[in-house]
N, C-alpha and C positions, 0 to 999 in steps of 0.2 A: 856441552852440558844441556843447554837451551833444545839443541834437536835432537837430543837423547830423550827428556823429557816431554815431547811435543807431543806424540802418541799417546802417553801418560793422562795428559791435561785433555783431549779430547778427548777420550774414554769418560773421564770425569764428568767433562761438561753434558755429555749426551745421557752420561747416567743422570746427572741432577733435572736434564732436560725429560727424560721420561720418566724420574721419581718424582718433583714436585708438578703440582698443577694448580690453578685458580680459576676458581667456578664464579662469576655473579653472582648476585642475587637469585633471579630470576633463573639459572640453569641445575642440574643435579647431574652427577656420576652415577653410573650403573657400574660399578665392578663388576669385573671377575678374578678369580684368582683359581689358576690352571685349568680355567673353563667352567668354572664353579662358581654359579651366583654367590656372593658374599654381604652384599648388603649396599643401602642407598648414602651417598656422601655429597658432604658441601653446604652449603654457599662457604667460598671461601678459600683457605688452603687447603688441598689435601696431600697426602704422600705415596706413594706407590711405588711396590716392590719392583724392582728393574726384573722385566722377562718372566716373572711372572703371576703379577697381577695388569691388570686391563678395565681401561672402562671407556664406557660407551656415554657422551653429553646429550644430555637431552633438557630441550628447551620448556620451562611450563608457561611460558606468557598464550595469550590468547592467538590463534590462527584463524586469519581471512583468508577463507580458499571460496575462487570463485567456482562456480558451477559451469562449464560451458554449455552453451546454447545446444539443447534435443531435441529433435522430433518427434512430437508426442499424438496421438491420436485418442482425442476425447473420446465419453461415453456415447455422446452423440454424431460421431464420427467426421467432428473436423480437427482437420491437419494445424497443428499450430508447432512456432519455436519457442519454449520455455526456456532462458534460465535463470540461476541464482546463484546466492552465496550462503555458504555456512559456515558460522564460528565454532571455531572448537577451542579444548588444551587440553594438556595429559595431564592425569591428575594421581597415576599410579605408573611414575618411571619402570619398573620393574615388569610389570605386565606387556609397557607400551615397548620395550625393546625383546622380553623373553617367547609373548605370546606371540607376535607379528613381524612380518620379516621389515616391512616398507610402511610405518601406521598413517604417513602424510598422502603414501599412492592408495594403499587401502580405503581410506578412507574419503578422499577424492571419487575413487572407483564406485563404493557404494551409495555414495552421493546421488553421483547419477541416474541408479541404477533404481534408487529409491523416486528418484524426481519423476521419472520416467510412467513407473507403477502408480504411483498416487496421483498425479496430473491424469492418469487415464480413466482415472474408476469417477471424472468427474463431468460434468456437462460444461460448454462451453458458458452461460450465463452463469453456473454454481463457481466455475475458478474464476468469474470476473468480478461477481460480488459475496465471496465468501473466501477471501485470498487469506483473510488472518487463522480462520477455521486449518484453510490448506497448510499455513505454514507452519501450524502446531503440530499438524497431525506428521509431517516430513522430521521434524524435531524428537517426538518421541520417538520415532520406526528408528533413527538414525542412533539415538540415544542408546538405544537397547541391542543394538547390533551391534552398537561401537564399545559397549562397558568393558567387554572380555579382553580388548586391548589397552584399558586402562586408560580412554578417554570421551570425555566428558563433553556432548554438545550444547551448546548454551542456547542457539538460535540458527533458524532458517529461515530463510527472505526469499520469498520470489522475485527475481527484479525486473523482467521485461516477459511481456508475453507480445509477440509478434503473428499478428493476424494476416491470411491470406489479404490481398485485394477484394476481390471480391465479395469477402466476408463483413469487410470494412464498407464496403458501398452499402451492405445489405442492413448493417448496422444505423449508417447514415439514415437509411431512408424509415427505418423501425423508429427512430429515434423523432424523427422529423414528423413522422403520422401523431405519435406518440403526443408531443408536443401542437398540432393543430388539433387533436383531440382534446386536451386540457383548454387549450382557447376558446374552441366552441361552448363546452359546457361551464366555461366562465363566462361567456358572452349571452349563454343562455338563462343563468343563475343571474347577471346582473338585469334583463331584460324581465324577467319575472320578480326581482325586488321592485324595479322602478313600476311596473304593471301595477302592482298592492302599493305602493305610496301613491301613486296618482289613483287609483280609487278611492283613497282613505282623501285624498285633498279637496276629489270632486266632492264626494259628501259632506267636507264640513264646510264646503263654498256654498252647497243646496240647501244645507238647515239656515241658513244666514241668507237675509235677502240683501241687506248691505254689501257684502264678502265680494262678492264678486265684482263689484262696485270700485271697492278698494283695490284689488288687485286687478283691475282694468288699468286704473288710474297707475298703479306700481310700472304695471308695465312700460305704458308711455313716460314715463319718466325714464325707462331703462334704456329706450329706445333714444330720446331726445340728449342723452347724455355723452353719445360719441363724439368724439373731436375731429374736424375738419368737416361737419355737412349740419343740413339744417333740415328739421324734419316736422314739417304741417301736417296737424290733426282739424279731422271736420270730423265733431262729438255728432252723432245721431241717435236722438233718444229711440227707445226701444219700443216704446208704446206709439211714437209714433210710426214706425214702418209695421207694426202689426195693423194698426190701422187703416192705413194706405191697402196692407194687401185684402184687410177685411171691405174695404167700398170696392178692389177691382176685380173679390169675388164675386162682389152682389153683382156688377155691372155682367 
């Protein structure tokens, strides 16, 4: 009786096995029934006609798909390796399995193809300091070419731009002028402030016949103040060595 009925009981099971099914959260069914779109099901349980309905899982969480490294040829005609990543998810199951045969190689494919194009139309200074400008502009081209299969790009990232050698030394050395060019005209700006304060001190030393008296005397105290030496002043008045030279004119 037992393997009378064994055929019986797998029949069963493989029919239960391809009527029920559970989808996540996160997944949807694309039926068919006798090849005939029918409509979108799930999260959940769903049931399905044995032999002849069908459906196709399709994931909506978000997809990181990297971009592989291209060789691209700027506007000003250097060789560089770009690449990136782009986020996607489908956001119309029905489009993302009717209208496209492969929408994760599709879309991979045009990735590149996009990275390629727009890296080009750029100068090698413009993709170094305008990367957020580029990675909009790769976002919406991708957005608009991707709608028709029903999915949705949220963001594109460039993630390494790799420089010839060369280019790099060439960089080094623009960069290094660059920078002893801001030093000099900081060295020059600090040497023309100090020029106009010390004219403004000589003058208010010159209307003051004390002034300079006083900061004679400042000084030598500045000097006698270091630790470990000792330092003798011989004060010579001022009138008298004009004097001295006024008799060894006469002489």
């Amino acid at each position: 009786m037992l393997f009378t009925s064994l055929p019986f009981l797998v029949i069963v099971v493989i029919l239960i096995f391809n009527t029920v099914k559970i989808l996540n959260e996160y997944e949807r069914a694309v039926v068919f029934r006798l090849g005939r779109f029918t409509g979108i099901r799930g999260p959940g349980l769903i049931i399905l006609i044995p032999g002849i309905e069908k459906m196709r899982r399709v994931d909506l969480r978000t997809v990181t798909m990297d971009i592989p490294s291209q060789d691209i040829i700027t506007r000003d005609n250097v060789t560089l390796k770009v690449n990136g990543v782009v986020y996607f998810r489908v956001n119309n199951p029905e489009m993302a399995i009717i209208n496209i045969e492969d929408y994760l190689m599709a879309t991979g494919q045009i990735a590149q193809t996009t990275l390629r194009s727009i890296i080009g139309q750029f100068e090698l200074d413009e993709l170094l300091s305008q990367r957020d400008k580029i990675n909009q502009k790769l976002q919406i081209i991708l957005d608009e070419q991707t709608e028709s299969w029903g999915i949705k790009v949220s963001a594109v990232e460039v993630k390494a731009i790799d420089l010839p050698i060369e280019m790099q030394r060439a960089m080094a050395k623009q960069a290094e002028a660059e920078r002893n060019k801001r030093a000099k005209v900081i060295s020059a700006e600090g040497e023309l402030d100090a020029s106009i304060k010390l004219a403004e001190a000589a003058r208010n030393l010159s209307s003051e016949s004390g002034a300079i008296i006083l900061r004679y005397l400042d000084t030598m105290k500045e000097i006698s103040t270091g630790e470990g030496k000792t330092t003798t002043f011989f004060p010579i008045p001022i009138d008298f060595i004009q004097s001295v030279i006024q008799q060894l004119n006469k002489k």
